[in-house]
N, C-alpha and C positions, 0 to 999 in steps of 0.2 A: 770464630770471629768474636773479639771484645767487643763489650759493651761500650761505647766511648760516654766517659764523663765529661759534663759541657762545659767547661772553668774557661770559658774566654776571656784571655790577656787583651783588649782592646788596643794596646800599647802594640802588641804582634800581629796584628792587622793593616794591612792595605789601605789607607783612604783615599777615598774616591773623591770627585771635585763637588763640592758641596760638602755637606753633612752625611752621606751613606757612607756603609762602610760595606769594603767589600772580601768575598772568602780568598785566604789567600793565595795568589796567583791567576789568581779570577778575573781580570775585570770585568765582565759585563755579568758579573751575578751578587750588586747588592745586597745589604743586609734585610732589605723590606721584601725582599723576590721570595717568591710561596716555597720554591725549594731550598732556601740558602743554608737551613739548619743540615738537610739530608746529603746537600754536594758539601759543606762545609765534614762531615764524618765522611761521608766517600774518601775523598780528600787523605784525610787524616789516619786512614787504613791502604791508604792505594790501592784502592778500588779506580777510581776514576783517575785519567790526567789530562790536563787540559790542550789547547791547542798551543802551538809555534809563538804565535802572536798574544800569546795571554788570555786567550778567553777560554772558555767552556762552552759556548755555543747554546747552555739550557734549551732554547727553542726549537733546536735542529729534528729533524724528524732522526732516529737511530736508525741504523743500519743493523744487517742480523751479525755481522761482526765485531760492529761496538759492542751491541749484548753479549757475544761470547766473552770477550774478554772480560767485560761487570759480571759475569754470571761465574766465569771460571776464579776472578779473585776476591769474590765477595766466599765462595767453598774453599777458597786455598785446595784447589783441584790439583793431585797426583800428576806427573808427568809421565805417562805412556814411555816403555820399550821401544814399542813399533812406533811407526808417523802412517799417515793416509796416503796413499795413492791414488789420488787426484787424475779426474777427467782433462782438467785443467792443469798439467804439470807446472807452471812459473807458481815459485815459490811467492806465498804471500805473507806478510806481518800477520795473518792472523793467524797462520797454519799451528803454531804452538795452543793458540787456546781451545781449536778446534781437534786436535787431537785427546787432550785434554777431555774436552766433553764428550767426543765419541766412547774413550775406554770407560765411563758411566753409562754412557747409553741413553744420555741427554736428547729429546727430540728435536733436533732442527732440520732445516732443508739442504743448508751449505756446505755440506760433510766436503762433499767433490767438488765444487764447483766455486770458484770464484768471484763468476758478475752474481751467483744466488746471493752468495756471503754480502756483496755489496747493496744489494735490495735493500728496501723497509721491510724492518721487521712486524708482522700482523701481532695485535694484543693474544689473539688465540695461540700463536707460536708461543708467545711470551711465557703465556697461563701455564702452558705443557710444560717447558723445557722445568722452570719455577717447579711445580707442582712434585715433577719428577726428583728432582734433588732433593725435596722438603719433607713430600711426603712416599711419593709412592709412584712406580705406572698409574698412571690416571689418563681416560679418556677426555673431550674437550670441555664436558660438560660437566664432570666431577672436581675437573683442572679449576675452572670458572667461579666454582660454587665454594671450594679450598679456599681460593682467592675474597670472596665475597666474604664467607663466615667468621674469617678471621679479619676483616678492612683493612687489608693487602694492599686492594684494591677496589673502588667501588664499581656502579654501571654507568652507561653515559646514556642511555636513551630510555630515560623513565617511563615515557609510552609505553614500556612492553616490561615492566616490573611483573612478574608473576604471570605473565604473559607467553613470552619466548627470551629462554634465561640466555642466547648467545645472541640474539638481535638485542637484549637490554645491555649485556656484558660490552656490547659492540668489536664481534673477534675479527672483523678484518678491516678493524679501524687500526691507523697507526700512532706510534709514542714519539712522543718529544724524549730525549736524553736524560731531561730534568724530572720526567716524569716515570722512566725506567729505576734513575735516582733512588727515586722517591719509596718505590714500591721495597727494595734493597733494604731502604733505611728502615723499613715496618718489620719488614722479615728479619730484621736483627733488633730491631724494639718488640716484637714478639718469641725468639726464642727461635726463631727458624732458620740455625745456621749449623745444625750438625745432617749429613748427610742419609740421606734415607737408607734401609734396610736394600730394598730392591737396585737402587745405582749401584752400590757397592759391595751388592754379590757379583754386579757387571763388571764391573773393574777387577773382583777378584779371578772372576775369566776361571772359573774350573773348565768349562768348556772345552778352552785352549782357543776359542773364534779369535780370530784377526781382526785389528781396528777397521779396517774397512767395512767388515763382516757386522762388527756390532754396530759403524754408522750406519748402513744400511738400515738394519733392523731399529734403529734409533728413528731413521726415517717414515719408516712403517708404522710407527706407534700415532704420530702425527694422523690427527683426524683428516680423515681425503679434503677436505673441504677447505683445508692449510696446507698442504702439500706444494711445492715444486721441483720439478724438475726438467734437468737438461733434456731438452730432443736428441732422442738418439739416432744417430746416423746408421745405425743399420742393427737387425735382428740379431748381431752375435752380440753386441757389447753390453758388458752388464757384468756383475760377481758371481760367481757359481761357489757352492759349498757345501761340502760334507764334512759330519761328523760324527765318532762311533765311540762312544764310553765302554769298554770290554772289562774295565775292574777298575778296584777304590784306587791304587795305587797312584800318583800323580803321575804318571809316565804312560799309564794303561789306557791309551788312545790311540784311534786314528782320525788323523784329518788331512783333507784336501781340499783345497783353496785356489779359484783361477777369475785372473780380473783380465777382461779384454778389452783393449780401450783403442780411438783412431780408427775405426775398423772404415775401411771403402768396401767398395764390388770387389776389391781381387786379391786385399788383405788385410789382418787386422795384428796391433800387437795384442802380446799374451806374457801375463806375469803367473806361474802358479809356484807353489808351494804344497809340501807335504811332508807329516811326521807322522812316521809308526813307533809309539814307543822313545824311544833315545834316539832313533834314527832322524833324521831328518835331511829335508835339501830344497833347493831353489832354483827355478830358471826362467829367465824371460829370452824373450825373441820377437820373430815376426814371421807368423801361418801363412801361407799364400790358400785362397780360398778356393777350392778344385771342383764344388757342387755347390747348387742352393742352399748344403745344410751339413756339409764336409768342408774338412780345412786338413794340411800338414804342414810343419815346423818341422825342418831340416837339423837347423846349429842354433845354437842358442847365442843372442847378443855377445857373447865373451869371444864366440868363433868356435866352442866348441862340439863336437858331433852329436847331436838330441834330435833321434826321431822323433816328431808325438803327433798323433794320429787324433783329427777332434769331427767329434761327429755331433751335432747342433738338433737336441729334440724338444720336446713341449715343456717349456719352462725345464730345461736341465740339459748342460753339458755331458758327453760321455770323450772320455779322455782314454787313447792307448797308450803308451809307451812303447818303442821297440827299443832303442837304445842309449840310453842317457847317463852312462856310466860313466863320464866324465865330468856331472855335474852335480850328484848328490852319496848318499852313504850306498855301501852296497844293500842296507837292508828295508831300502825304500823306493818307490819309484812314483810317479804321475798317475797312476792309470783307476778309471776309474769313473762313476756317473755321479755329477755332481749337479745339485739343485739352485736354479736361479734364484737370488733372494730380492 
């Protein structure tokens, strides 16, 4: 992210009715308004754009997907191979930035879910997801303090100054736009716009985990006390995953991956994937559910012939295969105990 130089042409500004002047394409963010310098370089980096109508809304409480997208092009974030596979299948405008922040391993709650994404976002989400790109994994309270040491961001309830550092911080209070803004414009007036060590050993994925795999885990970082998630309609659905490093080689893996989603009492769908090596393959379908904690998947969505045998134990999938040689290499198959994440 450049530093922006402030050479304001007043002559290439907006005026407003009176004497203010306004950022341009802004109207309702004069030149006297406490954010006007910070939306004025948003602005001018395309970080921020405004609404239909010409405003920018400053006051608007943010949504966690207004922030993904200030937070993915304030880092000029990599664009992901893979996309998310969503709880919520209807494609959303923001699916691009949240793909984006999952292959970092950014914390938020909306990976999967759509009305999450739509929510208010809590300053504690804020502090983490921030914190993570700048500095490092950080818990809520190291996030906080990151934030404070450097005037990031200050606290809002001075009663509890040295007190209780997340009731002063106020983490599940929420942001104005202008105020998310704001916090952007410090982070690039202090220096804090190259990507941390720990995101982007995430993104480099030796692992070989799948974007879903690492939003998950991106989820889980999040302090419980900021967390949401969707109610799940029944004990099978969730991501299961393994994975086996056997040498340096980039190829010298195995992995298996299975996300189950829509699930009722009598079935649920099933997407997995699995690579040994160079091998690899993919197959989704739909299990029909035969016990409280067995399922089998006949054909796979394309039609074609894939037994797979899923038996449902504590926190982990165990996956057989019988015949699924129509759907990946010969020198791979499904089968296998794979851990809830």
């Amino acid at each position: 992210m450049k530093k922006l130089v402030y050479t304001l042409l007043f002559s290439l500004l907006v005026i407003a009715s009176g004497d203010k002047v306004q950022a341009a394409g802004f109207k309702d963010v004069p030149e006297d308004h406490f954010a006007y310098d910070a939306i004025l370089w948003a602005e001018e980096y395309d970080i921020v754009n405004g609404y239909s109508d010409g405003t920018f809304k400053p006051n608007e409480t943010i949504t966690e997907q207004q922030f993904a997208k200030l937070l993915s092009n304030f880092y000029e974030l990599e664009i992901p191979y893979d996309e998310l596979k969503k709880q919520t299948p209807t494609a959303n405008w923001s699916d691009e930035y949240y793909n984006r922040l999952a292959s970092y391993g950014v914390p938020l709650n909306g990976y999967l879910d759509n009305s999450i994404r739509a929510a208010s976002i809590k300053r504690g989400v804020v502090a983490q997801a921030i914190t993570h790109l700048a500095k490092g994994k950080s818990g809520l309270d190291q996030s906080i303090q990151f934030l404070l040491d450097y005037y990031i961001s200050t606290g809002q309830n001075p009663q509890y100054e040295n007190r209780n550092l997340q009731k002063f911080f106020g983490v599940t209070n929420k942001l104005t736009r202008a105020q998310v803004v704001i916090i952007l414009h410090r982070m690039d007036e202090r220096n804090f716009y190259e990507i941390s060590q720990d995101a982007q050993a995430i993104y480099e994925n030796t692992s070989n985990a799948s974007l879903n795999v690492r939003a998950k885990n991106a989820q889980n970082q999040l302090d419980p006390t900021m967390r949401l998630t969707t109610p799940t309609k029944s004990a099978w659905e969730g991501t299961y995953f393994y994975s086996y490093k056997w040498g340096k080689g980039a190829t010298d893996f195995n992995r298996r991956e299975a996300i189950i989603s829509n699930a009722t009492s009598n079935s649920f769908n099933i997407f997995i994937t699995a690579n040994d090596g160079t091998a690899a393959g993919s197959v989704d379908g739909t299990a029909t559910i035969t016990t409280s904690n067995k399922a089998v998947m006949n054909k796979s969505s394309a039609g074609n012939r894939c037994v797979i045998e899923f038996e449902r134990l504590t926190n982990a999938l165990k996956i057989t295969e019988v015949d699924c040689r129509a759907t990946h290499d010969e020198d791979t198959n499904f089968s296998g105990t794979l851990k809830k994440q």
